[in-house]
C-alpha positions in Angstrom: 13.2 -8.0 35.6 15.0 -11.1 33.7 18.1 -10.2 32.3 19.5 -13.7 30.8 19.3 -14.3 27.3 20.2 -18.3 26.0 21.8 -18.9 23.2 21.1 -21.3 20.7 24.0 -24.3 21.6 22.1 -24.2 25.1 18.8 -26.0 23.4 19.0 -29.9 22.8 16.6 -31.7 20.6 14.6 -29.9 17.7 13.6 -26.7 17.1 10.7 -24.6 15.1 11.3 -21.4 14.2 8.0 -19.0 13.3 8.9 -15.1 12.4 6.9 -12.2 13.1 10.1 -9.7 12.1 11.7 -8.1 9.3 13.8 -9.7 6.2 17.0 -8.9 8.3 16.1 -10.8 11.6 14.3 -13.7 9.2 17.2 -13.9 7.3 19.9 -14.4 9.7 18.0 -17.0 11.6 17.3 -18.7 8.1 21.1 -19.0 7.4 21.4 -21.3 10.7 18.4 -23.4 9.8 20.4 -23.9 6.5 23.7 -25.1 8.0 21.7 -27.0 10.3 18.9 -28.7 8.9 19.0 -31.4 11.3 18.0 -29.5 14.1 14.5 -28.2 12.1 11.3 -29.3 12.6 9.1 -27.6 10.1 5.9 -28.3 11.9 5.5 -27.4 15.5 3.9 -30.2 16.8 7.2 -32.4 15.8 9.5 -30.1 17.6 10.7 -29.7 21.6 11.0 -26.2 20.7 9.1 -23.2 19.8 10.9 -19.9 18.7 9.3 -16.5 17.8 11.4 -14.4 15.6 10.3 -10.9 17.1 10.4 -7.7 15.8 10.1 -4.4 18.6 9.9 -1.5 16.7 6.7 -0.8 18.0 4.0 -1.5 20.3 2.1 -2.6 17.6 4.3 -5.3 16.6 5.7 -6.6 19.9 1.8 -7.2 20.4 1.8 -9.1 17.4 4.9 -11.0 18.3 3.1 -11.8 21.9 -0.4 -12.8 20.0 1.7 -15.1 18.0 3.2 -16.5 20.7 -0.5 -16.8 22.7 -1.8 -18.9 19.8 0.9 -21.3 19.1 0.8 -21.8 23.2 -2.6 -22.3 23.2 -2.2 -25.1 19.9 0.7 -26.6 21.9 1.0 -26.1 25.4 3.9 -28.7 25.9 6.2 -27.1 24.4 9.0 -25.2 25.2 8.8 -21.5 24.2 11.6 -18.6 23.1 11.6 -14.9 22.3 14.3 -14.4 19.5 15.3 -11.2 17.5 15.0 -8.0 18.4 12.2 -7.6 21.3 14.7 -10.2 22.9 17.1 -7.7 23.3 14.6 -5.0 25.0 15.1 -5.8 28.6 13.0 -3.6 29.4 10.1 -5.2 27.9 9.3 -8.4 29.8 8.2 -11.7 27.6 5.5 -13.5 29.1 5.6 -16.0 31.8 7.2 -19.4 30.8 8.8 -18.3 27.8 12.5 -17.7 27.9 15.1 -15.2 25.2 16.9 -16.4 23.2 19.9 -14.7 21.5 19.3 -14.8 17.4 21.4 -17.6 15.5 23.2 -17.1 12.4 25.7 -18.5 10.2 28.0 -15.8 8.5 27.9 -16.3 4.6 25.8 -19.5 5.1 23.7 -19.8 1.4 20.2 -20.1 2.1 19.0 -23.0 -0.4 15.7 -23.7 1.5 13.4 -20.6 2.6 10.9 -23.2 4.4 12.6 -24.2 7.2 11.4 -21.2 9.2 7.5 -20.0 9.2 7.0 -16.1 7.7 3.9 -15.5 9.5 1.4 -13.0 7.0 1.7 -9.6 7.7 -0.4 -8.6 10.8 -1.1 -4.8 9.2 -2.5 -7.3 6.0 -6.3 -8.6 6.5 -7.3 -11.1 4.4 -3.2 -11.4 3.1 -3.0 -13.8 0.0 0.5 -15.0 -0.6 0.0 -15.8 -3.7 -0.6 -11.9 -4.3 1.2 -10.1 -6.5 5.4 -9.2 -5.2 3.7 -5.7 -4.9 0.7 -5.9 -3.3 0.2 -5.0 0.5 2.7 -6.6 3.0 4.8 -8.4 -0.3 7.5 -6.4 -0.9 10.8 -8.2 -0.7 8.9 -10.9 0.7 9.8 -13.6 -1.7 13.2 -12.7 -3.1 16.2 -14.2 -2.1 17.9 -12.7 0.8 21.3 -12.2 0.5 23.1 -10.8 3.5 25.4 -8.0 3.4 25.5 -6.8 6.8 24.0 -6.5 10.4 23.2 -3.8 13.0 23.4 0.3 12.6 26.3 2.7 13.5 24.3 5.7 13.3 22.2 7.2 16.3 18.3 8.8 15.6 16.4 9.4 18.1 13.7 7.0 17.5 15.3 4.3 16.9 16.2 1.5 18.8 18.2 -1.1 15.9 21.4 0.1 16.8 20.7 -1.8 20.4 18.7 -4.9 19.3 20.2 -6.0 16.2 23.5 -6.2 18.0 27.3 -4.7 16.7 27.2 -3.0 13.5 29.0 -5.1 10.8 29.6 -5.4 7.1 30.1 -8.8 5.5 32.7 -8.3 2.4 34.2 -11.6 1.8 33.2 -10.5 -2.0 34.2 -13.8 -3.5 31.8 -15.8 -1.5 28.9 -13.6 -1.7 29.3 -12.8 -5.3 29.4 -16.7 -5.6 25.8 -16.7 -3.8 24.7 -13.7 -5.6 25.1 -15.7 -8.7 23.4 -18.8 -7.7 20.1 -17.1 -7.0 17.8 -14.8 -8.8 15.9 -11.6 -7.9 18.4 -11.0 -5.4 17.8 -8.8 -2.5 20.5 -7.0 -0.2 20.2 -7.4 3.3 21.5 -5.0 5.7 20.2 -3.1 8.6 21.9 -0.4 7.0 24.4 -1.1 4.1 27.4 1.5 3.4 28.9 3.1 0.5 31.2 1.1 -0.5 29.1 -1.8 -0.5 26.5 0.0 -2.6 29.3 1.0 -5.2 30.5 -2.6 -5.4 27.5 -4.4 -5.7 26.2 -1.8 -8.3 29.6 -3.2 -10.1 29.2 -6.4 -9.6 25.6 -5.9 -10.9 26.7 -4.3 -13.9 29.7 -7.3 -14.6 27.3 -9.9 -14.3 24.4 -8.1 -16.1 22.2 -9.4 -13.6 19.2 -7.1 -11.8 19.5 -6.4 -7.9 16.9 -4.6 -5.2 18.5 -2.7 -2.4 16.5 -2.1 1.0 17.1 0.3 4.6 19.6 2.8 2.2 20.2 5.7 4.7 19.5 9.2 3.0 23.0 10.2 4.1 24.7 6.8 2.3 21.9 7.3 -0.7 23.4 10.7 -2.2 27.4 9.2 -2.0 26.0 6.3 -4.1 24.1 8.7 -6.3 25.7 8.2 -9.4 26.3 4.5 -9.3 22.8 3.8 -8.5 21.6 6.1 -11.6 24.2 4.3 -14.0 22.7 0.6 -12.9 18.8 1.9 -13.1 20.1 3.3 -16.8 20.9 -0.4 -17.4 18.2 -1.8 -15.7 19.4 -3.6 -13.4 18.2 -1.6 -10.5 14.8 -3.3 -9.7 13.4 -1.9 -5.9 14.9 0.9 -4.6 14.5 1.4 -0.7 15.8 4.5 1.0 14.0 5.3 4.6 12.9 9.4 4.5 10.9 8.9 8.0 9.2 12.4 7.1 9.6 15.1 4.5 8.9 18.0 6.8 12.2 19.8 7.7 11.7 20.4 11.5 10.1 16.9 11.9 13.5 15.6 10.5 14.9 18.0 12.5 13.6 17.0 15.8 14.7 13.4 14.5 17.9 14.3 14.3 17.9 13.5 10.4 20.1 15.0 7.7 17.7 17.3 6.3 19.7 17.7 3.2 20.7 14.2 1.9 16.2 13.6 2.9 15.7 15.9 0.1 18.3 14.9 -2.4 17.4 11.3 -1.8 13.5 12.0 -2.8 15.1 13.6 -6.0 17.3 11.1 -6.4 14.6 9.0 -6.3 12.2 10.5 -8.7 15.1 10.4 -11.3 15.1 6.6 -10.8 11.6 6.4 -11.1 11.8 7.8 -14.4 13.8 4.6 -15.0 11.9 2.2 -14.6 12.9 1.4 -10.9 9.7 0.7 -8.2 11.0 2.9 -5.2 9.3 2.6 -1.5 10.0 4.4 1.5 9.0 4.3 5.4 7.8 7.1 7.3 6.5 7.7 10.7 3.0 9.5 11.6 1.6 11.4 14.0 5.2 12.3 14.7 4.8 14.4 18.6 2.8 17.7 17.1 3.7 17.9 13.9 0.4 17.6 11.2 0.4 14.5 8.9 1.1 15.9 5.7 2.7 13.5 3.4 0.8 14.6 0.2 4.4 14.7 -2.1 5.7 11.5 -0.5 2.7 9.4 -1.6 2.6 11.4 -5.1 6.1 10.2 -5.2 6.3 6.6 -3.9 5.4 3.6 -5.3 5.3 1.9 -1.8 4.9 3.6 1.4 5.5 1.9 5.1 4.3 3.3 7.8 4.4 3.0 11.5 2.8 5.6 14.7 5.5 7.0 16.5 5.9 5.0 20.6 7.6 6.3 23.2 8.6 2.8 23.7 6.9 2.3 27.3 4.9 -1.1 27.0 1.9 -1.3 28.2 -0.6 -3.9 26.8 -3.7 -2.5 27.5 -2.6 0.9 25.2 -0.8 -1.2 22.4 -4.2 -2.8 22.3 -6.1 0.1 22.5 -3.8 1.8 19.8 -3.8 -1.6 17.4 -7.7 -1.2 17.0 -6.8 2.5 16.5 -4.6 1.9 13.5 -5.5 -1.2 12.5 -9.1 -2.1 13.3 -12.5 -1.0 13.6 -13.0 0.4 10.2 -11.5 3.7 12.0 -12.3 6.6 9.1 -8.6 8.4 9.5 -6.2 5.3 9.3 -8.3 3.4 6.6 -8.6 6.3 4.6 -5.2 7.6 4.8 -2.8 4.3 5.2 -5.3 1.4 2.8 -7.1 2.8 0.5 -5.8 3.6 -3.2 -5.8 7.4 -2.6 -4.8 9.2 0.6 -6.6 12.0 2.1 -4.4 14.3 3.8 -4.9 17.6 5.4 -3.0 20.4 3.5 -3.6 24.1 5.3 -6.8 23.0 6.3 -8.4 21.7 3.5 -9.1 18.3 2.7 -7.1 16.9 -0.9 -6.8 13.3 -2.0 -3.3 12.2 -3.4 -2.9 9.2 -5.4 -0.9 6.2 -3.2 0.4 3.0 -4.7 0.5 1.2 -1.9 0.4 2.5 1.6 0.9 -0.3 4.4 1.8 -0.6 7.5 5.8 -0.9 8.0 7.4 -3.8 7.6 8.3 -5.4 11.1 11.7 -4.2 12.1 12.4 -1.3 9.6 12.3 1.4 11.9 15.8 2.6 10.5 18.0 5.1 11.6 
């Protein structure tokens, strides 16, 4: 099994970057391509390079991130191919042969001035995806704010999750005069953090409020949500609180349980967020289904949410043939439970045996790389 991982400074000549992750892995690798434009090539066929931004957080997308590597290959077989992000990190996953990892680049509190410079491939969970679609359709949310980055990796420790390994040391940026500075120069700002803490919540709720200028906040822990409780209130009373995004993974106390969630700050974080629904704020979630052999009940989290992720849990063993197998599963083949439960408008959910329909904004599969702690 490989174990070496390049770095960026080891690649000479021009490079293409194409992302199949989240906004935190996008992101970072965008604030390089910004303090080094020279080194882009914003079509693939002009550069000596080829680098898939890769998100692992399930088998589902690491075969998206290896079918998006398979077609660029097969447009451009001369080129010179890298694994970047997160599946980078998962030694125990081996890329295919002839293409090499590469550790992510970024630039700390590097503005990002040009969002082009690296490909967002459409959201694989999306068929038919329209980018010029609504901010709120399926596979949009967050997608075309600006990303303004707050902090990397995540210091706590759930059982399911695998960020704290692949998004590398957990680390707050708070060099407040330069990001407030960026903050300003760009509208419909979005935090970026893997997980942010409270004291960054507090102060950019402040810094919200001082400048009278609206912010969105994604990947809130439960546990960080109810310390923030009040400030978060006090900027959605002001409206300046526009997409609320706190990761419950399940509202079922022994599936959080079993997690090894807070069950507590789970529940006061859904009623913090229906209070903030009354004001005005769109709030969206992730959660995890058929969680070991606990029923798929999440008829007050879609009654709740206006935008619910998704993702099967893995036992994070690749094997190709079953992450195809399980992608037509979930995401093909007009199969009745998925398409009824995760696409349509309303949900149907089993409740004590009986068959109800709950009303769902929008109910997609999760965004590459929020698997969250």
């Amino acid at each position: 099994m490989e174990k070496s991982i390049k770095t960026i400074e080891e690649l000479g000549g021009r490079i293409f970057f194409t992302s199949t992750a989240c906004m935190s892995v996008w992101a970072d690798a965008l604030s390089w391509a910004n303090k080094y434009q020279e080194r882009i090539a914003k079509e693939p066929a002009e550069a000596d390079h080829i680098v898939i931004l890769s998100c692992q957080v399930t088998d589902l997308a690491v075969l998206n991130d290896f079918r998006t590597l398979d077609k660029y290959r097969r447009q451009y077989p001369d080129k010179k191919y890298f694994i970047s992000g997160c599946l980078a990190k998962r030694m125990d996953i081996p890329v295919p042969a002839g293409a090499e990892r590469l550790e992510l680049p970024r630039a700390d509190y590097q503005p990002i001035e040009d969002r082009t410079l690296i490909r967002f491939e459409p959201p694989f969970w999306v068929h038919d995806f329209d980018s010029e679609d609504k901010e709120f359709e399926q596979g949009h949310l967050f997608r075309n704010m600006y990303p303004l980055r707050i902090g990397k990796g995540c210091p706590f420790n759930c059982t399911y999750c695998t960020i704290r390994f692949t998004r590398g040391k957990f680390a707050k940026y708070d060099v407040y005069a330069r990001l407030e500075k960026e903050f300003l120069e760009h509208e419909d700002v979005l935090l970026i953090a893997d997980s942010p803490m409270p004291d960054q919540i507090k102060e950019w709720c402040r810094l919200a409020i001082k400048h009278n200028k609206h912010i969105s906040i994604r990947n809130i822990e439960p546990k960080i949500a109810v310390l923030c409780r009040d400030d978060l209130l006090n900027l959605a009373r002001k409206k300046l609180l526009k997409v609320f995004h706190a990761p419950i993974q399940s509202d079922n106390e022994a599936v959080l349980k079993d997690m090894a969630r807070d069950v507590e700050a789970t529940f006061a974080t859904m009623d913090l967020c229906r209070r903030l629904k009354v004001l005005g704020v769109f709030i969206a979630t992730n959660i995890i289904i058929d969680y070991k052999d606990f029923p798929n009940d999440f008829t007050e989290v879609y009654k709740l949410y206006d935008y619910v992720s998704w993702n099967p849990l893995w036992d994070r063993q690749w094997d190709r043939k079953k992450a195809e197998e399980r992608y037509a599963y979930y995401l093909e083949n007009g199969n009745e439970v998925n398409n009824a439960k995760f696409f349509n408008k309303f949900t149907e959910v089993t409740v004590h045996g009986q068959k109800e329909t709950a009303p769902s904004y929008q109910t997609v599969p999760e965004e590459p790389g929020v698997e969250k702690s």
